[in-house]
Biotite code that builds the C-alpha atoms (Angstrom):
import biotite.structure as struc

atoms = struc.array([
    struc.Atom([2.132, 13.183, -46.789], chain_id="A", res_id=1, res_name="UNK", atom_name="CA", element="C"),
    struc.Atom([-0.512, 15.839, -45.897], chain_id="A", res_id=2, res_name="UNK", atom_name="CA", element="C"),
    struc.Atom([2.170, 18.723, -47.018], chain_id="A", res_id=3, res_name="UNK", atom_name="CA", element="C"),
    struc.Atom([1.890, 16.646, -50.686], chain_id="A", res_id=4, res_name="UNK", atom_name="CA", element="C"),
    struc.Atom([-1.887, 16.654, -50.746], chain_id="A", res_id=5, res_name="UNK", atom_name="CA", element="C"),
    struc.Atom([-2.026, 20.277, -49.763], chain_id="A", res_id=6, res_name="UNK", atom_name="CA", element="C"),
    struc.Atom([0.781, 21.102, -52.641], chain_id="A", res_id=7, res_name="UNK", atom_name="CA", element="C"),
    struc.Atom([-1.293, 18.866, -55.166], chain_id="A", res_id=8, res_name="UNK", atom_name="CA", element="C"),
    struc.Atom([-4.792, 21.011, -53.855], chain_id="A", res_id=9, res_name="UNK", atom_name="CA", element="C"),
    struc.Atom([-2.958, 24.022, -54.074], chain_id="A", res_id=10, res_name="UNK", atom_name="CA", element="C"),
    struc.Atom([-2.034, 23.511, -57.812], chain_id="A", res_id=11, res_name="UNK", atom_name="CA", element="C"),
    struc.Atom([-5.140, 22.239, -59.023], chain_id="A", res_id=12, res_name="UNK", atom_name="CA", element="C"),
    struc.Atom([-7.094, 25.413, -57.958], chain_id="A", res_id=13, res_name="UNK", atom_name="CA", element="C"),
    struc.Atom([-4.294, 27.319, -59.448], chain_id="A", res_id=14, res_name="UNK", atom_name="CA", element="C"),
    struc.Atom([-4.782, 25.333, -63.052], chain_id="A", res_id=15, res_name="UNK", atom_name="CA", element="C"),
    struc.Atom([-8.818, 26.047, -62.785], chain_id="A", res_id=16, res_name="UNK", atom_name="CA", element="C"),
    struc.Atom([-8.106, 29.749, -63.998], chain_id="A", res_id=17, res_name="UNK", atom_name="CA", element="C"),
    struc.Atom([-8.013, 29.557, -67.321], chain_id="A", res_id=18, res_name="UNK", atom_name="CA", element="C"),
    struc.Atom([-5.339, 31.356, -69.579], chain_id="A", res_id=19, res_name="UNK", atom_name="CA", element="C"),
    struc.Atom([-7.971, 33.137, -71.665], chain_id="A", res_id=20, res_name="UNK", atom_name="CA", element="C"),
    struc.Atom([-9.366, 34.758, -68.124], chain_id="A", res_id=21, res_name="UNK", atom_name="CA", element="C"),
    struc.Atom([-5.724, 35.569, -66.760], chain_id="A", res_id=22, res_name="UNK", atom_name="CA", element="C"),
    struc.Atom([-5.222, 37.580, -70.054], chain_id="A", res_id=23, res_name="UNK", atom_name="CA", element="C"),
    struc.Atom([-8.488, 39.366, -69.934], chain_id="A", res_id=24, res_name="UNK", atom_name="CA", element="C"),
    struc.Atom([-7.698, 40.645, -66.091], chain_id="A", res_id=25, res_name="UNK", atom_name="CA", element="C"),
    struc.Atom([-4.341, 41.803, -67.503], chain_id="A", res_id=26, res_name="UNK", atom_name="CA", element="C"),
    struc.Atom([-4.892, 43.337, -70.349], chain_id="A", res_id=27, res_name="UNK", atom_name="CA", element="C"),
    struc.Atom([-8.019, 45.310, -68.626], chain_id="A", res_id=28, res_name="UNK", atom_name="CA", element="C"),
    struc.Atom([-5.457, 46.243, -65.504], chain_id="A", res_id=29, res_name="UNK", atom_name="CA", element="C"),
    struc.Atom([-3.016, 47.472, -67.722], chain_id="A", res_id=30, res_name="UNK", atom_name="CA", element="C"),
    struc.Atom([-4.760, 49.682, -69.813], chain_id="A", res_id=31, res_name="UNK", atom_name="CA", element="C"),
    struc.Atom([-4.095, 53.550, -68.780], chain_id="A", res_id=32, res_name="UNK", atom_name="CA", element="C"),
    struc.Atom([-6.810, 55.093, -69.912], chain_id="A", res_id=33, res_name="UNK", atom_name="CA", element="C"),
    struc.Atom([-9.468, 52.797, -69.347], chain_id="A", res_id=34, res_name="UNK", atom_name="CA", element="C"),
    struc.Atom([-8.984, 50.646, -66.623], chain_id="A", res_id=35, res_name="UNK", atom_name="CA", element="C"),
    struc.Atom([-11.500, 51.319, -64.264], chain_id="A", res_id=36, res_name="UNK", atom_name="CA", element="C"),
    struc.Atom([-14.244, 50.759, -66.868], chain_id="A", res_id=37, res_name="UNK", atom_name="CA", element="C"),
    struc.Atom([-12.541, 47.704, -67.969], chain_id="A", res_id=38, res_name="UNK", atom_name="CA", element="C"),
    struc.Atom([-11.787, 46.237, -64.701], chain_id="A", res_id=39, res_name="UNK", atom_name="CA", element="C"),
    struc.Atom([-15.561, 46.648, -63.615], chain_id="A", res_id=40, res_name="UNK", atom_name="CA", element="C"),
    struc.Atom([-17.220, 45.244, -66.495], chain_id="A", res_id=41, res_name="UNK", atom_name="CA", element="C"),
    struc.Atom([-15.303, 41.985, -65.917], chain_id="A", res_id=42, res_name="UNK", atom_name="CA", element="C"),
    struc.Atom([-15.697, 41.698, -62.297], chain_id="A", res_id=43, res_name="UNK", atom_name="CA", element="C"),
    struc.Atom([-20.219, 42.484, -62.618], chain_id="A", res_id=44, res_name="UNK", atom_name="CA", element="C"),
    struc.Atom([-19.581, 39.195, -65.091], chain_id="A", res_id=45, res_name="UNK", atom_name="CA", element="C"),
    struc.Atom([-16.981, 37.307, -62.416], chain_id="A", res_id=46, res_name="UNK", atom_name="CA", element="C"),
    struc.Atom([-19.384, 38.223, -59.371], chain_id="A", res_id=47, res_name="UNK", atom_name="CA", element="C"),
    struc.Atom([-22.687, 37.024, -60.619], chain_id="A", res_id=48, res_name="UNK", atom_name="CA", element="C"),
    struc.Atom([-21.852, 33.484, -60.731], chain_id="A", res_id=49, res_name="UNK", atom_name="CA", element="C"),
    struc.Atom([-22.456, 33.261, -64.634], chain_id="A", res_id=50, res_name="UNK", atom_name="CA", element="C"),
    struc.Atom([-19.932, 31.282, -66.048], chain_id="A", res_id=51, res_name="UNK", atom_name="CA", element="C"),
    struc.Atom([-20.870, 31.672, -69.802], chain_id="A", res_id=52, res_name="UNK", atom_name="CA", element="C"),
    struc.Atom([-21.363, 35.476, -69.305], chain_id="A", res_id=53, res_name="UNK", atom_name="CA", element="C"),
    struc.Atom([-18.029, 35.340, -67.378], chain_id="A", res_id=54, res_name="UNK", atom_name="CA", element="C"),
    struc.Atom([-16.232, 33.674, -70.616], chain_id="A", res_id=55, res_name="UNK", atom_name="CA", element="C"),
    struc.Atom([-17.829, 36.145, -72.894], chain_id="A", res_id=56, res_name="UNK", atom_name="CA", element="C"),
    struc.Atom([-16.674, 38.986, -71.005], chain_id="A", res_id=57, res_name="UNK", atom_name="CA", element="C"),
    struc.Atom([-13.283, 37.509, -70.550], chain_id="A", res_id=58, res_name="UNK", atom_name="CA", element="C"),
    struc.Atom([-13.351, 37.010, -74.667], chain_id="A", res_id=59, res_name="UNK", atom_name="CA", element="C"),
    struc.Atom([-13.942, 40.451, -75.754], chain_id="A", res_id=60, res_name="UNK", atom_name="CA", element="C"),
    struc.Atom([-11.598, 41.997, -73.302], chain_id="A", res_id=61, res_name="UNK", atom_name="CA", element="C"),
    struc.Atom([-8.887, 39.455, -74.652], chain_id="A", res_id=62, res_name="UNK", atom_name="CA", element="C"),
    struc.Atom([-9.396, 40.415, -78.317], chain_id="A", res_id=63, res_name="UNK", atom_name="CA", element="C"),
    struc.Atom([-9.928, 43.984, -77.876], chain_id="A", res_id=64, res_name="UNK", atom_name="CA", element="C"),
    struc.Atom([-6.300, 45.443, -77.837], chain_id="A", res_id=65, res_name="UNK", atom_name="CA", element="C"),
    struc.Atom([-5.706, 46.812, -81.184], chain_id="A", res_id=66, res_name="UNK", atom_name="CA", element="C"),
    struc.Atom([-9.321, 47.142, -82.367], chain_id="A", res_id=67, res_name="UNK", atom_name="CA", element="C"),
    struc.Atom([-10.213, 51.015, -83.258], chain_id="A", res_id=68, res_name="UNK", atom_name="CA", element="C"),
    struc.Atom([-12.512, 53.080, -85.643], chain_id="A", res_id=69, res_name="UNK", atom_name="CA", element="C"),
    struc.Atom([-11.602, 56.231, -87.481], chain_id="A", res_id=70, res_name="UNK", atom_name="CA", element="C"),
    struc.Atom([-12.510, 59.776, -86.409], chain_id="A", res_id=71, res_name="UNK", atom_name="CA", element="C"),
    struc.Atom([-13.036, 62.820, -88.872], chain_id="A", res_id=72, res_name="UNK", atom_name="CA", element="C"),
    struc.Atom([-9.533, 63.663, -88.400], chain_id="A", res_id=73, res_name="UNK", atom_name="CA", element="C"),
    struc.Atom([-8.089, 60.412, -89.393], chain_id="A", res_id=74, res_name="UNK", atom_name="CA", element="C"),
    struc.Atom([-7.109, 59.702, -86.034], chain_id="A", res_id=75, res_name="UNK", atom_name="CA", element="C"),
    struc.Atom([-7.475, 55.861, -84.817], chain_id="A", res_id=76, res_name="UNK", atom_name="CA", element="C"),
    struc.Atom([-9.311, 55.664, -81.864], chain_id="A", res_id=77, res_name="UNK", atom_name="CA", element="C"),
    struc.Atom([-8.850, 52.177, -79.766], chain_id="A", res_id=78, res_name="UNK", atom_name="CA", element="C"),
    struc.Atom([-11.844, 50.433, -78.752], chain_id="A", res_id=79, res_name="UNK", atom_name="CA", element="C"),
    struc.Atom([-9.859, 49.651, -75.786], chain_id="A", res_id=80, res_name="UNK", atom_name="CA", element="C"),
    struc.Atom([-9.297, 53.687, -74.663], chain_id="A", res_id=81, res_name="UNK", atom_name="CA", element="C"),
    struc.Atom([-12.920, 54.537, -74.781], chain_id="A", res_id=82, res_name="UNK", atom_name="CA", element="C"),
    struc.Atom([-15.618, 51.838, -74.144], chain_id="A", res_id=83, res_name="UNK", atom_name="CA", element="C"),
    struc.Atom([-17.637, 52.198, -71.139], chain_id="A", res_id=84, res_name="UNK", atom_name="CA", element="C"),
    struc.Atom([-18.691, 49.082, -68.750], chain_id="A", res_id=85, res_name="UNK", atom_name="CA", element="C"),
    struc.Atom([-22.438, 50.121, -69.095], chain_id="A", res_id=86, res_name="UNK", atom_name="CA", element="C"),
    struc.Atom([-22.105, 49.716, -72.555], chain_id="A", res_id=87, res_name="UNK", atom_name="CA", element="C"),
    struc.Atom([-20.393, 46.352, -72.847], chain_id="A", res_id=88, res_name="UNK", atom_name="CA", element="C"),
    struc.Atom([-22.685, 44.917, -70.422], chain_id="A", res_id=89, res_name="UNK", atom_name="CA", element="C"),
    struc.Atom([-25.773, 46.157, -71.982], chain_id="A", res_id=90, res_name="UNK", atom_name="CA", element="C"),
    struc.Atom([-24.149, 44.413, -75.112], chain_id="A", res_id=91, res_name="UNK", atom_name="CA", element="C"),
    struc.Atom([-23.551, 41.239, -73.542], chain_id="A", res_id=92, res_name="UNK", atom_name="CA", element="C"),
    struc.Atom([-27.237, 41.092, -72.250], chain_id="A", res_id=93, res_name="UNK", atom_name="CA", element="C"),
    struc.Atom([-28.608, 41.795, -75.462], chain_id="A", res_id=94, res_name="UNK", atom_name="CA", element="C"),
    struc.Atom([-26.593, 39.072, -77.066], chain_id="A", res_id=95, res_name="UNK", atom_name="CA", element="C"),
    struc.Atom([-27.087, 36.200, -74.434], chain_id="A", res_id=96, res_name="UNK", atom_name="CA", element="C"),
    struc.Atom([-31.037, 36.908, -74.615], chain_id="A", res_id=97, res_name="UNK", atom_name="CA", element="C"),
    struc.Atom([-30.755, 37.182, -78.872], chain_id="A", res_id=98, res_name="UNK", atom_name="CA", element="C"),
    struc.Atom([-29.132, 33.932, -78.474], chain_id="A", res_id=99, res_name="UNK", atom_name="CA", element="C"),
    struc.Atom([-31.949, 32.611, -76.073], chain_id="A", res_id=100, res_name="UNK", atom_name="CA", element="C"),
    struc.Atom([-34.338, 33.702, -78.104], chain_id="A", res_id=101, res_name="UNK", atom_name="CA", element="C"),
    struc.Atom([-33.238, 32.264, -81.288], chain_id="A", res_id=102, res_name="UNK", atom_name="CA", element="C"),
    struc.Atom([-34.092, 28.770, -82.748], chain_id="A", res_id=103, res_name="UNK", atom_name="CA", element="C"),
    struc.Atom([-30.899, 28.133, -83.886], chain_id="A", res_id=104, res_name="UNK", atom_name="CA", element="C"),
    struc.Atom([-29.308, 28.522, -79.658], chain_id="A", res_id=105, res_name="UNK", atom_name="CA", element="C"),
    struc.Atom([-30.013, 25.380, -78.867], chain_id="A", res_id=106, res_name="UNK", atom_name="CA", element="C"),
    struc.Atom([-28.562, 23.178, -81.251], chain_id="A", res_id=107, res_name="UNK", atom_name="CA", element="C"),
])
């Protein structure tokens, strides 16, 4: 009986990860250019105990792949290949306190 219960504990911490969050972590550790930078950025959001930053974090990871701007050249260059931590975090900060700051956050 206490094998079950430790089965049934096991699986429900497993479940609290959410797919969204598994995706971000692997699309950030399998980038070759970038990973480092990527891989940092989400764990300053994962290690500061903000779960709404966290989510954010884990959102624009997740819909970065395939995102790029054009050079002078005509060359793509992916979001993914070049963005720095410093500068996503510094993003994210900016946003959360825009939305704090706005009358329209709370509703």
């Amino acid at each position: 009986m206490k094998t079950i219960y430790t089965v049934f504990l096991l699986l429900l911490l497993l479940s609290c990860t959410s797919s969204s969050e598994k995706l971000a972590w692997e699309i950030a550790n399998n980038s070759q250019t970038n990973k480092k930078e990527l891989t940092r950025f989400l764990e300053h959001y994962k290690t500061n105990k903000d779960k709404d930053k966290y989510k954010a974090a884990c959102f624009l990871i997740e819909n970065m792949p395939n995102k790029y701007s054009i050079n002078g050249k005509e060359q793509k260059i992916y979001d993914i290949d070049i963005v720095k931590a410093d500068s996503l975090i510094k993003s994210l900060e900016h946003s959360f306190f825009l939305k704090e700051k706005s009358p329209y956050g709370s509703v």
